[in-house]
Backbone as numpy.savetxt, mean C-alpha at the origin, in Angstrom:
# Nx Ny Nz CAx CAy CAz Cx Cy Cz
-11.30 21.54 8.49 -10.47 20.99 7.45 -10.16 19.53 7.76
-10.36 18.35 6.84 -9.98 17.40 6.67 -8.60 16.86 7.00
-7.47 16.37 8.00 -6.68 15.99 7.85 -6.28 15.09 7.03
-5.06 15.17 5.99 -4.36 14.34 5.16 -3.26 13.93 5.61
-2.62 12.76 5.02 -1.11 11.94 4.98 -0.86 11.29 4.23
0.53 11.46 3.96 1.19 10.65 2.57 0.81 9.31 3.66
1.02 8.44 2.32 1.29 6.97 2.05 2.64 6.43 2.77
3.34 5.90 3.60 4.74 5.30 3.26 4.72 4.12 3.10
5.76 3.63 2.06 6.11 2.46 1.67 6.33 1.72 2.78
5.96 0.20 2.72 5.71 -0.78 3.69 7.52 -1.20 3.57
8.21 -1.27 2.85 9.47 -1.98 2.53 10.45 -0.56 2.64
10.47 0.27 2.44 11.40 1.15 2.44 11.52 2.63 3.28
10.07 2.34 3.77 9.70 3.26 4.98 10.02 5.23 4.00
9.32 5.40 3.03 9.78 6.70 2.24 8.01 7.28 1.90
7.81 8.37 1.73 7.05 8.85 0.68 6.46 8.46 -0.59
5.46 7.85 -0.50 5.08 7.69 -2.15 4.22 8.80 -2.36
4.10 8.78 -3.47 2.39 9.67 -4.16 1.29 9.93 -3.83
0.82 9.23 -2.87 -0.57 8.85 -2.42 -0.89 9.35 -1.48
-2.16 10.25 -1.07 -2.64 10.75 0.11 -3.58 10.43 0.34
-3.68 10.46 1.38 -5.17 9.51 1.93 -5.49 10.63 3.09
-6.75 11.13 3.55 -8.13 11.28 4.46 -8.53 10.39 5.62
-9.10 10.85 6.30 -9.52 10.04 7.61 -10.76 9.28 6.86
-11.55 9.97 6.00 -12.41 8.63 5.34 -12.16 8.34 4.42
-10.84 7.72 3.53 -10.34 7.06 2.68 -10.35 5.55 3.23
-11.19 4.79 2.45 -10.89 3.24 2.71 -10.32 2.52 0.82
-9.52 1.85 1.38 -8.56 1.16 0.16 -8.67 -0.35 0.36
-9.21 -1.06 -0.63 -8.99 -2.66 -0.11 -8.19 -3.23 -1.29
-7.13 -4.11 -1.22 -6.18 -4.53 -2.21 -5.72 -3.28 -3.72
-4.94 -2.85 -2.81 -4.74 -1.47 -3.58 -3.04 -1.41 -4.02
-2.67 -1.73 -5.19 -1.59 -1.74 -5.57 -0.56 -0.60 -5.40
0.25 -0.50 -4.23 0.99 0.48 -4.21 2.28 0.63 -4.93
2.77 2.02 -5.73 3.92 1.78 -6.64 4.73 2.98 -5.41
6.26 2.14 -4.78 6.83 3.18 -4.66 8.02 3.39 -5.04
8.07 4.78 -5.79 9.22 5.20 -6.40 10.87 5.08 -6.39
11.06 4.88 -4.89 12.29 5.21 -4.40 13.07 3.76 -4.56
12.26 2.86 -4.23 12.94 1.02 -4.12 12.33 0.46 -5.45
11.51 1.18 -5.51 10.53 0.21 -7.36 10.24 -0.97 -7.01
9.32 -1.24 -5.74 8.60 -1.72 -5.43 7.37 -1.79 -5.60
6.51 -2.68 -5.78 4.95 -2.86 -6.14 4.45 -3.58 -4.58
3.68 -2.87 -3.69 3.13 -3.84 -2.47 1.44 -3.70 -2.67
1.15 -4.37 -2.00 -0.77 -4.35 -2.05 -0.91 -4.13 -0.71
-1.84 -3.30 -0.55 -2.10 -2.15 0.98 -3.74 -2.52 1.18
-4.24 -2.01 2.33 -5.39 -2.04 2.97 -5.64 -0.52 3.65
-6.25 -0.17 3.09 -6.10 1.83 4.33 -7.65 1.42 4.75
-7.65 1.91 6.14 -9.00 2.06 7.08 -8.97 3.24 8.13
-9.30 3.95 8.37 -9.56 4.94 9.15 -7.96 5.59 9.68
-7.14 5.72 8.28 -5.69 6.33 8.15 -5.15 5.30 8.67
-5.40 3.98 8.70 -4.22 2.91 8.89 -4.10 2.27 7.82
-2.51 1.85 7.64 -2.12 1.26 6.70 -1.82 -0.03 6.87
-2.38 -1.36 6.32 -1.94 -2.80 6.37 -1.37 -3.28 4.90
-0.70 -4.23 5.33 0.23 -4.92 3.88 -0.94 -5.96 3.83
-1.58 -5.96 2.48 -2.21 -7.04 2.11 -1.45 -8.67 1.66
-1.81 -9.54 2.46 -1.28 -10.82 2.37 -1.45 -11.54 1.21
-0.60 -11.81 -0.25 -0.81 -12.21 -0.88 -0.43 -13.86 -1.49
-1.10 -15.24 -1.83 -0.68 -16.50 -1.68 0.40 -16.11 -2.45
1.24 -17.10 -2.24 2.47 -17.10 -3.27 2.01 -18.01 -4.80
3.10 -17.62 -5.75 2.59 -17.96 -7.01 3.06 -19.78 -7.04
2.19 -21.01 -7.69 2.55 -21.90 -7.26 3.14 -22.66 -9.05
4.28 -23.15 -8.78 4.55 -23.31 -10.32 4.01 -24.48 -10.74
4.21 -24.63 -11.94 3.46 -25.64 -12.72 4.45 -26.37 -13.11
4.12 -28.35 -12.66 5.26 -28.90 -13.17 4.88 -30.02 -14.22
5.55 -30.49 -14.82 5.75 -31.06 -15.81 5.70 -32.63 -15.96
């Protein structure tokens, strides 16, 4: 049998929805978690979880 594991949120350290496999790979994968209503972007590789680094938004001036 395949071992599984929830997801936990990178910011609130809880349970989300998501289960992942020892061969689940995820690259910029929008995570929604329920508990903080947070949106993070994840990386899964061989059941590890990384916070994907995203640039910041740059405003537009006038």
């Amino acid at each position: 049998m395949i071992s599984q594991q929830w997801v936990m949120c990178p910011v609130c350290d809880s349970k989300t929805r998501i289960k992942i496999r020892k061969d689940t790979e995820l690259i910029n994968f929008p995570l929604y978690c329920p508990k903080c209503r947070k949106e993070s972007l994840i990386n899964v590789k061989k059941q590890k979880v990384s916070i994907a680094k995203e640039p910041d938004a740059k405003t537009q001036s006038r």
